[in-house]
N, C-alpha and C positions, 0 to 999 in steps of 0.2 A: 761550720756552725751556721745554723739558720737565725735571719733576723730577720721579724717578723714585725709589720707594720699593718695595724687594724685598720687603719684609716682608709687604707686602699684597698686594703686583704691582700696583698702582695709581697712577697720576701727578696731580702737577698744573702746568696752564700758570702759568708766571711772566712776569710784565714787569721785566726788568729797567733802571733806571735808571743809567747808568754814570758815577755820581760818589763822591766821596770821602767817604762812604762809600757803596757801592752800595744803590741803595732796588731793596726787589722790595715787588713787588703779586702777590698769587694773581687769577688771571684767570680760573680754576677748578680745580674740586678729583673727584678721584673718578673718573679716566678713566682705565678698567680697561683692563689689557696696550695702554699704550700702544706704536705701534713708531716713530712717526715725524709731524714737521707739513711744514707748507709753508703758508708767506702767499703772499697774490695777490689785488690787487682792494680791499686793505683787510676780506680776511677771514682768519682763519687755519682751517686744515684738520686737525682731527687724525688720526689713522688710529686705531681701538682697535676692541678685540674684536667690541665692538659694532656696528661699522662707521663711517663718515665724520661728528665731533662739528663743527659748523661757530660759530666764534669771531668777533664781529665785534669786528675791529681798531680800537679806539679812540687811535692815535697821532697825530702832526703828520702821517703819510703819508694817512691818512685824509681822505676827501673830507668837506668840511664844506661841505655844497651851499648851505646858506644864506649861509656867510659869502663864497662866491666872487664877484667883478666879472666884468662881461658879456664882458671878453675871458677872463678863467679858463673859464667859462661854458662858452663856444663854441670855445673848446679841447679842453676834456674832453669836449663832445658830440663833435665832429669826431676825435676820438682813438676814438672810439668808432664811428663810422659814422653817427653820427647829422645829420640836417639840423640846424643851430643857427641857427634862424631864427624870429624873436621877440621881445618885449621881457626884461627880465630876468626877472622871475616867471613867463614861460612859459619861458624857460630853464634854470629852477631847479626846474618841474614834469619836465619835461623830463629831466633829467639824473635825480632822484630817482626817477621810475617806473624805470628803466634798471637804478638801483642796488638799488632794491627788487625788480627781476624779476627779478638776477642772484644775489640771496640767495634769492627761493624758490626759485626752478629748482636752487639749489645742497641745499637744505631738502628739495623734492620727491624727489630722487635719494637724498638719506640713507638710507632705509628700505632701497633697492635695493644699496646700494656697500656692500661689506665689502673689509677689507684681508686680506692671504694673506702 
């Protein structure tokens, strides 16, 4: 969630926890003319002046490539296009380069991607 303060035009990502009473976590601070996010992939996306801030999602949705079993494993490779084929630790190398190519390529673009 974005919280949004007019006095500066400056936002920050919150997590919110939705219990009685609700816990928030600042997830970051300082994301000038924010106008909008979008999660996807276990990142979040912000859009601000500066162009495309990328957030990695640390929630239960969140892949935790270590802690997956070799049918988790070769589900999420296969969800993905990938061959899953291997023992579990080439599975879990496997899955990991994927998710680490899919946040630089996301990282690489930042410089280029501004919001309008």
């Amino acid at each position: 969630m974005l919280d949004f303060s007019p006095l500066n035009n400056q936002s920050k990502l919150v997590k919110l926890q939705l219990h009685n009473p609700v816990r928030v976590t600042v997830v970051r601070e300082k994301l000038p003319s924010t106008k909008s996010l979008c999660a996807s992939n276990g990142f979040v996306f912000v859009c601000t002046a500066d162009g495309i801030v990328v957030v990695e999602h640390t929630s239960k949705a969140t892949i935790q490539v270590q802690s997956l079993k070799k049918a988790e494993l070769i589900a999420e490779l296969t969800k993905r296009g990938i061959q899953a084929t291997g023992n579990v630790n080439e599975l879990k190398g496997m899955l990991k380069a994927q998710v680490d190519n899919l946040k630089a390529t996301v990282l690489s673009r930042n410089e280029r991607m501004f919001c309008n």
